[in-house]
N, C-alpha and C positions, 0 to 999 in steps of 0.2 A: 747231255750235250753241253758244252760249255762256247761262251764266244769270249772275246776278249776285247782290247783298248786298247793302246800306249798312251802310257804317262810320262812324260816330257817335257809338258811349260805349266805352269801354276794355274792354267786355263782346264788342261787336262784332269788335275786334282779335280775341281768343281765340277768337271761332266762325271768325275768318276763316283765324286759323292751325290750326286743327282740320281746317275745308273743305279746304285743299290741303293738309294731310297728306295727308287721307283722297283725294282727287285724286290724288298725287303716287304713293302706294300702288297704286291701281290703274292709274295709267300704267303701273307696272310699275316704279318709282324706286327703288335702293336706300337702306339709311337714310341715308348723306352726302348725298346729294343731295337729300332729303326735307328734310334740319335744313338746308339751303342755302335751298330753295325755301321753307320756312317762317319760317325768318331774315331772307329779303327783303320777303317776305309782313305780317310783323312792322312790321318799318324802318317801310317804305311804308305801311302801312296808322295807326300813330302819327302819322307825318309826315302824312298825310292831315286827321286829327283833331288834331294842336297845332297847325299853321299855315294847314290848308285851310276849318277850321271844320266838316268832318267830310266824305266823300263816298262811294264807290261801288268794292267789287270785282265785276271781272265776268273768268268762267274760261273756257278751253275748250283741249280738246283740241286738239293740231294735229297733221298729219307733213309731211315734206319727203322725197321721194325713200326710202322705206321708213322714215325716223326719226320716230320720236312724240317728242313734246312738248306742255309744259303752256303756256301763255300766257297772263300772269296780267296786267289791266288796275286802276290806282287811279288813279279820276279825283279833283280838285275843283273848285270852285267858288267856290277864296279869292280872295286878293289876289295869286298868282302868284310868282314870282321873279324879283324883279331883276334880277339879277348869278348868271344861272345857272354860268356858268365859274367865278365862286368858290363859289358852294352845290357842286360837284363836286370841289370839293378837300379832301382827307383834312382832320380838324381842325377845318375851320368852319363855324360855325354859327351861326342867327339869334336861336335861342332860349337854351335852358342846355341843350342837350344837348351828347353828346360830339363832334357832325359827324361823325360817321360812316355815316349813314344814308343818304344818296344813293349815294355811294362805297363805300360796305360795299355795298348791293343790287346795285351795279354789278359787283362781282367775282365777287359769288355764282350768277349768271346768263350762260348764253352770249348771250343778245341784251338789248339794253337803252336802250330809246327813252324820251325826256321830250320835253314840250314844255308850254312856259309861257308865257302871256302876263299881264303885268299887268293885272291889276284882273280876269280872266275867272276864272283858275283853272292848275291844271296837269294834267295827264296822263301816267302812268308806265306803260310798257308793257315787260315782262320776258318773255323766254323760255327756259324750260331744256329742252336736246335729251337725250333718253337716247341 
């Protein structure tokens, strides 16, 4: 079962890295991998509100073959990504941040799905396995 959030004002960000602490903790996460899962949490969910115009986390639990894990969804519903192959390269970025945000979420996570079409939106899909 999964629930969700909307991410929308930089108030949202902080419940939203609050919510998968608090997730992350009762998965059973130790703290590295809690500051992981909330670091990407973070990224992604900014990145959602400077370029998406704001969208949606949605959580849930999962396991694979006795392993738990959390699998964390940010959607939006901007103008997408161009040139996703360079949005994933360390260093670049569309706005003034430091481009780290896709590629940082991307290390901190064992699975790590995007898709983007222009002018629809994008979609980030993470997961960390304990």
């Amino acid at each position: 079962m999964s629930e969700s959030m909307p991410i929308v004002t930089s108030q949202d960000v902080v419940l939203a890295r609050q919510t998968v602490r608090k997730l992350a903790q009762e998965t059973g996460f130790g703290i590295v991998d809690q500051t992981k899962l909330v670091t990407a949490i973070s990224e992604l969910a900014r990145n959602a509100i400077s370029y998406g115009g704001g969208g949606e986390l949605q959580w849930e639990r999962v396991s694979d073959n006795g392993k738990k894990g959390l699998r964390l969804t940010v959607a939006d519903r901007g103008p997408g990504i161009a040139d996703l192959e360079l949005a994933m390269k360390d260093g670049w970025t569309s706005g003034s941040g430091l481009g780290m945000g896709l590629p940082g979420a991307k290390r901190l996570v064992n699975d790590f799905h995007i898709t983007t079409e222009v002018g629809e939106g994008t979609t980030v899909v993470v997961t960390k396995w304990k």
